[in-house]
C-alpha positions in Angstrom: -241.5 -28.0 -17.9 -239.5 -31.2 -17.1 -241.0 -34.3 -18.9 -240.2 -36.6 -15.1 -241.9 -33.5 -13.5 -240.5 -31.7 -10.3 -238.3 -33.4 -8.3 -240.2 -31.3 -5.2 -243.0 -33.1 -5.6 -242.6 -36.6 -6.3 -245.8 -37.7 -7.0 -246.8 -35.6 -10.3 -245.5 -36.7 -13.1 -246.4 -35.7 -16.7 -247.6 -37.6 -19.7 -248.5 -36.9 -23.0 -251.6 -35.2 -23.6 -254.3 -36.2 -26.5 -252.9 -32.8 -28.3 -249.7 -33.7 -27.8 -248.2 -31.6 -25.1 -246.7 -32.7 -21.8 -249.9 -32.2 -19.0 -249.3 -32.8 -15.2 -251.1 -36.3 -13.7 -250.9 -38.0 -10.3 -248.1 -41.1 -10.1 -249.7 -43.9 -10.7 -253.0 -42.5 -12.4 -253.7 -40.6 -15.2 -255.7 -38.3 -13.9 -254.5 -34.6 -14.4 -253.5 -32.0 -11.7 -256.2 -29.7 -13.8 -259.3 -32.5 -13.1 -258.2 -31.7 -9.3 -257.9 -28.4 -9.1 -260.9 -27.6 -11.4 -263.3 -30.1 -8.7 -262.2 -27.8 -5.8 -262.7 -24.4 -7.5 -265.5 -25.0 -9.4 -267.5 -27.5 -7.7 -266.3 -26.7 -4.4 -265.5 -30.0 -3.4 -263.4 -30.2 -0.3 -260.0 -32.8 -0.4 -262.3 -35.8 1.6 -264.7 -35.1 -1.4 -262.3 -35.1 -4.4 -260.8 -38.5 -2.7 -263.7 -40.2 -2.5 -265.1 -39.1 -6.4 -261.5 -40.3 -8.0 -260.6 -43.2 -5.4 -257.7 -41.1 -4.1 -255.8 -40.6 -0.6 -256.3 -37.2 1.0 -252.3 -36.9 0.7 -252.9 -37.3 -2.8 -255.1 -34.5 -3.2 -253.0 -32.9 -1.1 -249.7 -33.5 -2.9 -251.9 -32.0 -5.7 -253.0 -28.9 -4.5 -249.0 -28.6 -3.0 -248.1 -28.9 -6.9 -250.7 -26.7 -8.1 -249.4 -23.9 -5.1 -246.0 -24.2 -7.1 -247.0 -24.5 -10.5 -250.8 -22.4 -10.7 -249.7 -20.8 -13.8 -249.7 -23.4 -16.0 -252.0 -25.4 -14.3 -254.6 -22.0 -14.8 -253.1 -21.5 -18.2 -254.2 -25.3 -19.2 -257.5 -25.2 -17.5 -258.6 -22.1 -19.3 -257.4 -23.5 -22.4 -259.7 -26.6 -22.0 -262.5 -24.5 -21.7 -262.3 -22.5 -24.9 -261.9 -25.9 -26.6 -264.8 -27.3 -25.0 -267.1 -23.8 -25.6 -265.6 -24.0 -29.7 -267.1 -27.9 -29.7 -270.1 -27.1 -28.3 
């Protein structure tokens, strides 16, 4: 993983996570690729949805779910992570 991201898609970047590691966010915000993706499968919100929840573009969801098509993986990888920490805190 490429700390300026994938030159494919211009608009995910990554940052520095609270634990540390390198986690994928939309340009300009700093809201993860994983918040996205996780709204759409598990809430079932459709792209006009998740842009109006996080004050985002349709492209921007877009451009996510374009990353995520690329990259599901470690976007899947990260997600399920997050949820064992979560289950361990509760």
């Amino acid at each position: 993983m490429k700390q300026n991201g994938d030159s494919a898609f211009p608009e995910i970047t990554y940052v520095r996570g609270a634990s540390g590691e390198l986690v994928p966010v939309l340009r300009g915000t700093r809201l993860q690729v994983q918040t996205i993706v996780f709204a759409a499968q598990k809430w079932g919100f459709s792209p006009n949805q998740i842009a109006t929840e996080y004050d985002l573009s349709e492209a921007q969801v877009n451009d996510v779910f374009a990353f995520y098509a690329a990259h599901s993986q470690e976007i899947d990888a990260s997600i399920a992570t997050e949820q064992i920490i979560e289950a361990v805190n509760v």
